[in-house]
C-alpha positions in Angstrom: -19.4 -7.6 -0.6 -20.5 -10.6 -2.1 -20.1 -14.7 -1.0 -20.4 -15.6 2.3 -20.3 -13.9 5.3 -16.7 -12.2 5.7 -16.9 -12.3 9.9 -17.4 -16.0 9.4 -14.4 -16.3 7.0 -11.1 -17.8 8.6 -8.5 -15.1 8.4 -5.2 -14.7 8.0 -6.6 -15.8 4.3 -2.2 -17.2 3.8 -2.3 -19.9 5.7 -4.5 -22.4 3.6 -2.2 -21.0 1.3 1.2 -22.3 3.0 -1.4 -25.7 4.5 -2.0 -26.6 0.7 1.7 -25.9 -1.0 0.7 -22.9 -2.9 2.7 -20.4 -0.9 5.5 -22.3 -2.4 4.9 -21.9 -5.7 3.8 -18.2 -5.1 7.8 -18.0 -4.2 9.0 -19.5 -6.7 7.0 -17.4 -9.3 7.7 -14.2 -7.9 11.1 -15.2 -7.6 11.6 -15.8 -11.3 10.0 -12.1 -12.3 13.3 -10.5 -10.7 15.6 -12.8 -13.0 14.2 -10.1 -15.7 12.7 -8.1 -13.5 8.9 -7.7 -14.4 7.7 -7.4 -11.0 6.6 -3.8 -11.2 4.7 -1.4 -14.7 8.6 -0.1 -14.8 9.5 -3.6 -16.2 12.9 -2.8 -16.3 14.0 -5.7 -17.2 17.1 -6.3 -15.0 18.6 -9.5 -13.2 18.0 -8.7 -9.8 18.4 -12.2 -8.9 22.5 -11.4 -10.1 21.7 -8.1 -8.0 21.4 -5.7 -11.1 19.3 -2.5 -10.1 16.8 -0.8 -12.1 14.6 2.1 -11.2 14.1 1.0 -7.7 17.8 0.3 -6.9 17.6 -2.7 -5.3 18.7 -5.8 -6.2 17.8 -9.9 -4.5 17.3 -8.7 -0.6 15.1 -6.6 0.6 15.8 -3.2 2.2 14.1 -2.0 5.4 14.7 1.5 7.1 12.7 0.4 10.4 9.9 -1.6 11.4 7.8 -1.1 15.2 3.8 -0.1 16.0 2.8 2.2 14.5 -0.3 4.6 15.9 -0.4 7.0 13.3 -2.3 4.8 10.7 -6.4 4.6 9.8 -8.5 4.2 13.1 -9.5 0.7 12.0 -5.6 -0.3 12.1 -4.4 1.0 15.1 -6.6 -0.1 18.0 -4.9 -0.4 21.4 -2.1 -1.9 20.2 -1.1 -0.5 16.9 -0.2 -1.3 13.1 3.0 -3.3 13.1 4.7 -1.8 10.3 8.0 -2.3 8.6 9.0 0.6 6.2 10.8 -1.2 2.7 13.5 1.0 1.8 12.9 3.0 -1.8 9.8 2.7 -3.9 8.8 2.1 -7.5 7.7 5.9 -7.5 9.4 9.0 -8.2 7.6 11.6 -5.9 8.5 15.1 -5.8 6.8 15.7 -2.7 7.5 12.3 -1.0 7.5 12.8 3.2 9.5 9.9 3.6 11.9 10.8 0.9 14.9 9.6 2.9 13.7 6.3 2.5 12.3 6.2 -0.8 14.7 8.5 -2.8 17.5 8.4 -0.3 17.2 4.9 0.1 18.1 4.8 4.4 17.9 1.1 5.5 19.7 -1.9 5.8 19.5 -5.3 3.1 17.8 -8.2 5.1 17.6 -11.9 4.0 14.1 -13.5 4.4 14.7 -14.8 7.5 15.5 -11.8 9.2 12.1 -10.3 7.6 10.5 -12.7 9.0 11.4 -12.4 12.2 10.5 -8.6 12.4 6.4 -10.1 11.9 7.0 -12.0 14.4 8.7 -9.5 16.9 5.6 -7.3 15.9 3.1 -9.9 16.5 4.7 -11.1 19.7 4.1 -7.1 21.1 0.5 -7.0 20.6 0.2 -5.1 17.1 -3.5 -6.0 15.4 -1.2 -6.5 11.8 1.5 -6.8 9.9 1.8 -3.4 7.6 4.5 -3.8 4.7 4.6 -0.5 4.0 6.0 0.3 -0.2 6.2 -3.2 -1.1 5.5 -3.1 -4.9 9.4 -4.2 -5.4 10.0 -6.8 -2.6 6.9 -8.9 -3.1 9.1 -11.9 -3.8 11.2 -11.7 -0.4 7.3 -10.4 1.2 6.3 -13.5 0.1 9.4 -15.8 1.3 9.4 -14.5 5.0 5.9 -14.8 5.5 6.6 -18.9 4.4 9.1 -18.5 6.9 6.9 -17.0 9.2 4.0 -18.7 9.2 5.4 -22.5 10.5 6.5 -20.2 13.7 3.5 -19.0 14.4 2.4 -15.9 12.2 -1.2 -15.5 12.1 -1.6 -11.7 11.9 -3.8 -9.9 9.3 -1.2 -8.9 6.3 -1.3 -5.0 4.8 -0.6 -4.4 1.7 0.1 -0.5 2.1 1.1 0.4 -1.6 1.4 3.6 -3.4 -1.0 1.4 -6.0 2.0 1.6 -9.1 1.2 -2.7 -9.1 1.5 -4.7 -12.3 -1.6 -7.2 -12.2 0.4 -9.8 -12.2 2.3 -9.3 -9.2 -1.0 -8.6 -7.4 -1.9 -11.7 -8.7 0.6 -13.9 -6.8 -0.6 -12.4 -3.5 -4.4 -13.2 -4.1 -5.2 -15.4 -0.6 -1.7 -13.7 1.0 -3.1 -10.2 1.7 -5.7 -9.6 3.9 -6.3 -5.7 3.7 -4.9 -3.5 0.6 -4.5 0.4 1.5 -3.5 1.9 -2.0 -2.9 5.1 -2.3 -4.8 7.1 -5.5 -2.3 9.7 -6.1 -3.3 11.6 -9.3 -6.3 11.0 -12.0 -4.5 12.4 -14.6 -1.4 11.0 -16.5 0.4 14.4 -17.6 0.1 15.2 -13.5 1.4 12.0 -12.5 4.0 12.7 -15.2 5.2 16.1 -13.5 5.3 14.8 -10.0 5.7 11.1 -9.7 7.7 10.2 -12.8 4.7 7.7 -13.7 2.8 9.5 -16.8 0.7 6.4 -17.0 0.3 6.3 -13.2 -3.9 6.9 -13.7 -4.7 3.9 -15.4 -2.7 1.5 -13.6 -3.8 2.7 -10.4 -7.3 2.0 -11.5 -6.7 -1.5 -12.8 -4.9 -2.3 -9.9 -7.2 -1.3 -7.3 -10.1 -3.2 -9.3 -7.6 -6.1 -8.5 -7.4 -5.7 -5.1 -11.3 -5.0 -4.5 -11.4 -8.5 -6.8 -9.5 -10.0 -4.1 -10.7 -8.9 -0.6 -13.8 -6.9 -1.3 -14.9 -4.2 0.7 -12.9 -3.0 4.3 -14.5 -5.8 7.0 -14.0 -4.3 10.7 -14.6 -6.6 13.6 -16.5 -6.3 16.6 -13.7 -4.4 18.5 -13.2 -1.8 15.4 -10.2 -3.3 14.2 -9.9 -4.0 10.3 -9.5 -7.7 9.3 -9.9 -7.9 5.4 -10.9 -5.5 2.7 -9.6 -2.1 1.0 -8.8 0.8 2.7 -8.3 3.9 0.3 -6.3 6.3 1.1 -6.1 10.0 -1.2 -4.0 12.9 -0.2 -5.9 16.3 -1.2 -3.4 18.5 -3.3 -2.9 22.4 -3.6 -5.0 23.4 -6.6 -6.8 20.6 -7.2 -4.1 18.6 -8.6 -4.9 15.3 -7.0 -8.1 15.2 -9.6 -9.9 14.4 -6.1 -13.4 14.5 -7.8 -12.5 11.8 -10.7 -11.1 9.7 -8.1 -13.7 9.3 -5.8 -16.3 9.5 -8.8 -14.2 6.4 -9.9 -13.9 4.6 -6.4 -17.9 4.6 -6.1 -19.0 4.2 -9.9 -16.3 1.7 -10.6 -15.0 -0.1 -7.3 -17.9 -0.1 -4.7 -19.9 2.9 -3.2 -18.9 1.1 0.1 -15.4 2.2 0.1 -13.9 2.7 2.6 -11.5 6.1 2.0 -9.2 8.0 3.9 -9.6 11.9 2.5 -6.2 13.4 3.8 -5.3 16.4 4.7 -1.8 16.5 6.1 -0.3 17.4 2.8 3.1 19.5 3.2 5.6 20.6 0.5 8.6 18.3 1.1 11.6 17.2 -0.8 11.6 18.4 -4.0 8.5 20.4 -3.6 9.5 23.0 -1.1 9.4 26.0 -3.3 7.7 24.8 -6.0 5.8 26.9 -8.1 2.3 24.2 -8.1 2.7 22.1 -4.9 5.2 24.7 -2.8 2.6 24.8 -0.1 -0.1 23.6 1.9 -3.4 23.1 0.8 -6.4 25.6 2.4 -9.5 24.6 4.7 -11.4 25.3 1.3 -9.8 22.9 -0.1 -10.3 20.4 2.1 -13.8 20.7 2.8 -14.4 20.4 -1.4 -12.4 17.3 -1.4 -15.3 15.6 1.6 -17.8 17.6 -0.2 -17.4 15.6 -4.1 -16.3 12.4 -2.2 -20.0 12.7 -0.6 -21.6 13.7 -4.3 -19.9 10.6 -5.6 -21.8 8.3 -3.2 -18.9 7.4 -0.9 -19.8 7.7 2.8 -17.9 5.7 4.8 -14.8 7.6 5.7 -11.7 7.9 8.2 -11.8 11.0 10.3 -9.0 13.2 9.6 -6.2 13.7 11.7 -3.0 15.1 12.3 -3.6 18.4 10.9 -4.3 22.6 11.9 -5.2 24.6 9.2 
């Protein structure tokens, strides 16, 4: 991991941030990549401070569909009293096969100002959740950012998720260096004709790759407490696809060769043809036993070993 001792390291990392002034600045600079909006690889370039929309459809607020604990997440999350998470309406990603399409292509959820998002950490916090779990947050890292200055003078200390589907520009990642505790970025596909077909993101593999580089840079390997409960690192998370689609052996190849052998990776299985995928002649069903047990078998071969037990599935 590198440094000092991460147990001995004061955590949330954000609030010697917001002590020092640089939480400010981190506003104001995320602010300024909506006025063009640069925030995301899609750069596409619209005032969303003048509430323009681009790919993502939104414009200067926020949009959450719901927010409460959530048990459902990686062991190391959860605990006894959950992951507070607060689903962002829409996404930066086009998925075919998206299970919350409702929220990401639908886009169910109401606009909230920054204050109100700040008060949904601290409702969460005040119920006994271990974090705070931002779930799709590649295009709201500005109003993120905001609330949790809001936030933070009232009280806020919890560990901050950054639970992405790992479509990040480096620069936005960037501005939240010393803001987020524990990254979980998805690795969706290895290969950028794949990615193409499914999540409208042809050159989804290589900035996937870069970005999660960034966020290991940042927090280093996943750093559970005493109690089991995660309170800094990466947590990986790769959804095993019918036919091999995924490219589940160059990502975890990558993961161990390029990131850190000590990754820490969820290996899912719960994959179900939804949305746009139901019927569909490649991902129109779910994936087989066989399958599954390959994707833990090359993960192993590729030197990771430390990994979330699967759950939430009967083949």
């Amino acid at each position: 991991m590198g440094g000092d001792n991460p147990l001995k390291t004061s955590y949330p990392s954000y609030i010697a941030l917001f002590e020092s002034g640089e939480l400010d600045e981190r506003v104001e600079k995320a602010y300024a990549l909506l006025e063009s909006c640069s925030l995301c690889p899609r750069k596409c370039g619209v005032n969303r401070l003048k509430n323009e929309k681009g790919f993502c459809q939104l414009g200067r607020k926020a949009m959450v569909s719901s927010y409460g604990p959530h048990f459902g997440e990686e062991a190391p999350l959860v605990g006894r009293g959950g992951s507070g998470t607060i689903f962002i309406t829409s996404c930066n990603l086009g998925c075919l096969f998206c299970q919350n399409y409702e929220i990401s292509h639908w886009r169910v959820g109401e606009e909230v100002n920054d204050e109100e998002f700040a008060q949904m950490m601290l409702y969460l916090q005040s119920i006994g959740c271990h974090n705070i779990n931002i779930v799709t947050p590649s295009h709201i890292v500005p109003q993120l950012l905001s609330a949790l200055k809001i936030a933070i003078p009232r009280g806020m200390r919890l560990p901050l998720v950054y639970n992405t589907g790992s479509y990040d520009s480096i620069e936005t990642l960037k501005l939240l260096e010393g803001v987020v505790d524990i990254y979980m970025p998805d690795t969706k596909f290895a290969e950028g004709e794949v990615s193409k077909e499914f999540c409208n993101a042809p050159d989804y593999p290589e900035v996937m790759k870069k970005a999660i580089k960034e966020m290991h840079r940042q927090v280093g390997d996943l750093v559970i407490n005493e109690e089991g409960i995660a309170v800094r690192g990466l947590l990986v998370r790769h959804l095993v696809m019918p036919e091999g689609l995924a490219g589940t052996e160059e990502i975890c190849r990558f993961l161990a060769e390029e990131v850190s052998p000590d990754t820490y990776i969820n290996i899912m299985a719960q994959y179900r043809p939804c949305y746009r995928a139901v019927g569909h002649p490649k991902i129109g069903r779910r994936i087989t036993r066989g399958e599954f047990e390959k994707a833990l078998e090359v993960a192993r071969k590729a030197g990771l070993h430390r990994f979330d037990a699967p759950r939430w599935f009967l083949f």
